[in-house]
N, C-alpha and C positions, 0 to 999 in steps of 0.2 A: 350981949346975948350971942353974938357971934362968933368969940372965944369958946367956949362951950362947945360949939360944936366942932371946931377947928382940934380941940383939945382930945376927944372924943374922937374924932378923927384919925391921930396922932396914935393913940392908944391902941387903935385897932392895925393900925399899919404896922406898928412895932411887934403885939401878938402874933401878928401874920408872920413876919420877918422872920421870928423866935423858932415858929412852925417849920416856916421853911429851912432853916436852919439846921433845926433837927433833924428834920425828916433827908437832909444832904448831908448828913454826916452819919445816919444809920445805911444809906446805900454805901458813901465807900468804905464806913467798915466793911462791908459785905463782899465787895469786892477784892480790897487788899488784906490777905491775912497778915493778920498783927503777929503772930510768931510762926513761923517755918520750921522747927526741929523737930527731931523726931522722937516719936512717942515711944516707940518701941531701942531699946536695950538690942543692939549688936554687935560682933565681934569678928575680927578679920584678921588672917596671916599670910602676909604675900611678901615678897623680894622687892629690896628696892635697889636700884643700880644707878652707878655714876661709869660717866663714858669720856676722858679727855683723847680726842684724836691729836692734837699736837705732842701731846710727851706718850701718848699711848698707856695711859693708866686705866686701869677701874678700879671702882669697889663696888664690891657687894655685900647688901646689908637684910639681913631681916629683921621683918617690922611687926608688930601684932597690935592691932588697935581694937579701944572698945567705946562704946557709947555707952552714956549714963548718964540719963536728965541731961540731956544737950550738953554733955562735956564730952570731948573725945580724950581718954585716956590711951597713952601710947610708948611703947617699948621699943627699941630700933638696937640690934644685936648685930657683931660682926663675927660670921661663921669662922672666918680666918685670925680675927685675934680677940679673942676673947675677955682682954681688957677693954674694948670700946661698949660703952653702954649709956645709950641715951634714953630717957626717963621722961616723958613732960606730959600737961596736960594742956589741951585745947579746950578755952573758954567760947563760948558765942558769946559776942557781945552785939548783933544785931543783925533784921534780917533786912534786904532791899533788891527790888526788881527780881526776884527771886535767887537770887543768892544769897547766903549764911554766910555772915564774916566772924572770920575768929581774930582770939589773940591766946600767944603762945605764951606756957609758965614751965618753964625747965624745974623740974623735980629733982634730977642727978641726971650728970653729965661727966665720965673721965673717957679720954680719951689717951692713949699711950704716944701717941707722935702728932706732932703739928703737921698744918698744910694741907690735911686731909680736903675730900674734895665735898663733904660731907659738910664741915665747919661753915661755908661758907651757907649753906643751904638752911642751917638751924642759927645762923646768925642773921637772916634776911628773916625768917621765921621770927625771931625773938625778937627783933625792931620795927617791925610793920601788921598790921592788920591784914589778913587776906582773907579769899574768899575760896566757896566752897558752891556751885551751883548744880543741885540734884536734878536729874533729868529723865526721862524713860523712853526710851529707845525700845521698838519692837515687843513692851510686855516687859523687858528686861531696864529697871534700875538700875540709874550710872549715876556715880559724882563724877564731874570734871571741877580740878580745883589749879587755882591762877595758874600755879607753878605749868601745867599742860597735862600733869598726872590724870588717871583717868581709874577708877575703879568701878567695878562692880558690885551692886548694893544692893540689899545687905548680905555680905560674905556669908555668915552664919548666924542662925538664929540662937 
């Protein structure tokens, strides 16, 4: 007879367990959202520049990017020579402690001469995951992304 109740016993502890369970896994959905990107479609054209104080070079490059369903689509153009033109799309592959990490897929890419200071930055891009952490500062939306870049978000609607 005392089986029975042990058993009974057993069965309500596990229900309970099951409850509880549940009811800890609908709080921290609640709390950590499950995707971070963004809902809205925009579009941005800003300068991007490279600085070597040792050999005294730059370049300068403009860039024009756009969102769409969490892909950042991106065109990167050189005012001064007009053979360099870089193409690619940024994937989100996932969101954590509130940064967006991507990974990068070159679309078209020529470049007219090696060395550039530029290579090295879409070569770090194309072999590593990085990140992307949207912030708001003052009312005014900003990404800061690994590299130290810092934009203003969203450029245009």
């Amino acid at each position: 007879m005392k089986w029975l109740t042990a058993k009974r016993a057993n069965g309500l502890l596990i229900a309970l367990m099951l409850v509880a369970l549940a009811a800890g896994w609908k709080v921290w959905e609640t709390f950590k959202p499950s995707h971070l990107h963004v809902k809205t479609d925009v579009e941005g054209v800003f300068q991007l520049g490279f600085y070597d104080l040792m050999s005294q070079r730059k370049e300068i490059y403009d860039s024009s990017m756009r969102t769409t369903n969490g892909t950042i689509l991106s065109t990167i153009t050189s005012p001064d020579d007009n053979r360099f033109v870089f193409k690619g799309k940024f994937d989100e592959t996932f969101a954590q402690s509130g940064k967006l990490y991507f990974y990068l897929t070159p679309i078209y890419y020529s470049t007219p001469q090696k060395g550039l200071m530029i290579d090295g930055l879409v070569d770090l891009l194309m072999h590593a995951q990085f990140w992307m952490s949207p912030i708001e500062v003052g009312r005014k939306p900003i990404v800061v992304g690994q590299s130290g870049s810092i934009f203003v978000y969203p450029l245009k609607r």
